[in-house]
N, C-alpha and C positions, 0 to 999 in steps of 0.2 A: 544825516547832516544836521548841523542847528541852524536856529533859525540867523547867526550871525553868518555862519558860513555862506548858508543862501544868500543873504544878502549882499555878500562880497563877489560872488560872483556877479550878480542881476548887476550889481557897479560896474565891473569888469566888463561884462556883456554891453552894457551901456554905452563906456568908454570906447568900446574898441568899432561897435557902431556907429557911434558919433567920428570916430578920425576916418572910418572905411569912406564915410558920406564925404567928408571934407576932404580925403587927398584927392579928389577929382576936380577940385576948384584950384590948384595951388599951380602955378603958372608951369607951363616947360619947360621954360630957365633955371627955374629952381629946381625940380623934377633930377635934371640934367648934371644940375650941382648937387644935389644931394646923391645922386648913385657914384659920380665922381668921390665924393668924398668917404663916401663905404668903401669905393673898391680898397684906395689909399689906404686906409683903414685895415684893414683885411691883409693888405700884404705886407705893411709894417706888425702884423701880429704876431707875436713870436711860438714859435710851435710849444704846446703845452707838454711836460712835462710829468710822467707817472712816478710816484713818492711813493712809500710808504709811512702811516702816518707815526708823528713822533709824539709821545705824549710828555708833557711839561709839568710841571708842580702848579700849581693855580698862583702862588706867590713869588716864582723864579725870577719874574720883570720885576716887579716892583722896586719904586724907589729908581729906576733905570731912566735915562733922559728920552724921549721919542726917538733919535736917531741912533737907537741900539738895536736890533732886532735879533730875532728869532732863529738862530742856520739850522737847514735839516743837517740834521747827520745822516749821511750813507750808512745800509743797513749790509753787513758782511756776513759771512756763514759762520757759524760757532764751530772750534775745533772738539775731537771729540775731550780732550781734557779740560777743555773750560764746561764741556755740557757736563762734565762729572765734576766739576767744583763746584756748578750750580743744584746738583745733587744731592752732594755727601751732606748738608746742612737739613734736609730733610731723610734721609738714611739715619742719621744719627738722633733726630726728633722722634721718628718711629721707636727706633730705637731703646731712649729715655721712656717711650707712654709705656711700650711691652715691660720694660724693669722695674718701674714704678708697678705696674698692677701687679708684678710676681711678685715687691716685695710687700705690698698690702694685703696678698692673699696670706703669706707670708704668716704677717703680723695678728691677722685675723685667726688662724690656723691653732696660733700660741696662744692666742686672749681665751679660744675656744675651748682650750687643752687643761687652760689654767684652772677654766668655770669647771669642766670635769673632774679635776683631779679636786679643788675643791666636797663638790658634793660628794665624789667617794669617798672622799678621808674624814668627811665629815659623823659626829655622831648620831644624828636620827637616819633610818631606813630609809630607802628612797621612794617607799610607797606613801610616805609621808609628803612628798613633794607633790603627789600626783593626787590626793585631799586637797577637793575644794576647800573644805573647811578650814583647814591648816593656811591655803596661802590666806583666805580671808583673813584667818589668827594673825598670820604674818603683816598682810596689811594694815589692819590695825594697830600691834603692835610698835610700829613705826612714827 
């Protein structure tokens, strides 16, 4: 813990020793009106309700007067054709990445083909390619 936390507590521990000390001064009468006024309290409380949560856009209020608020929306079962509408948008993104690399293997395949058919139809030997000295020549040359 840090040393703030600790300290929030020793407050806490403080506080709640100091009211434990004092509710034994505070008269009957009052005692008597204060559990009257929790029971009251208690059974005007309305039974709490289980939600599921609803997530909002961080800017949906905005610009809204105070007295608009937020409704949950009831959460319903998907049928299974909406769960395949929500789908086919990633089936077809797969889709596009697999046809895109076949068509760059593709293209690579022909760039490859080209450098080959080059060097063969070329006039020097190909033992000339595999002299160091020649690519240095070549380097140079350039």
């Amino acid at each position: 813990m840090s040393s703030l936390e600790t300290k929030e507590l020793e407050f806490a521990r403080q506080v709640r020793r100091a009211l434990d000390e004092n509710a034994a001064s505070i008269p009957p009468a009052t005692v008597d009106r204060l559990a009257a006024a929790r029971r009251a309290a208690l059974a005007r409380k309305k039974p709490e309700t289980v939600s599921a949560p609803v997530f909002v856009p961080a800017l949906a209020g905005a610009g809204m007067p105070d007295g608009f608020r937020q409704v949950e929306i009831p959460q319903r079962r998907r049928s299974p054709l909406r769960r395949f509408a929500l789908a086919w948008p990633l089936a077809a993104l797969v889709v596009s990445l697999i046809g895109i690399a076949y068509w760059e293997d593709q293209q690579r395949t022909a760039e490859l083909a080209d450098i080959d058919a080059a060097m063969l139809s070329d006039d020097l030997p190909l033992n000339a390619y595999l002299d160091h000295g020649f690519n240095a020549y070549l380097s140079r040359a350039h």
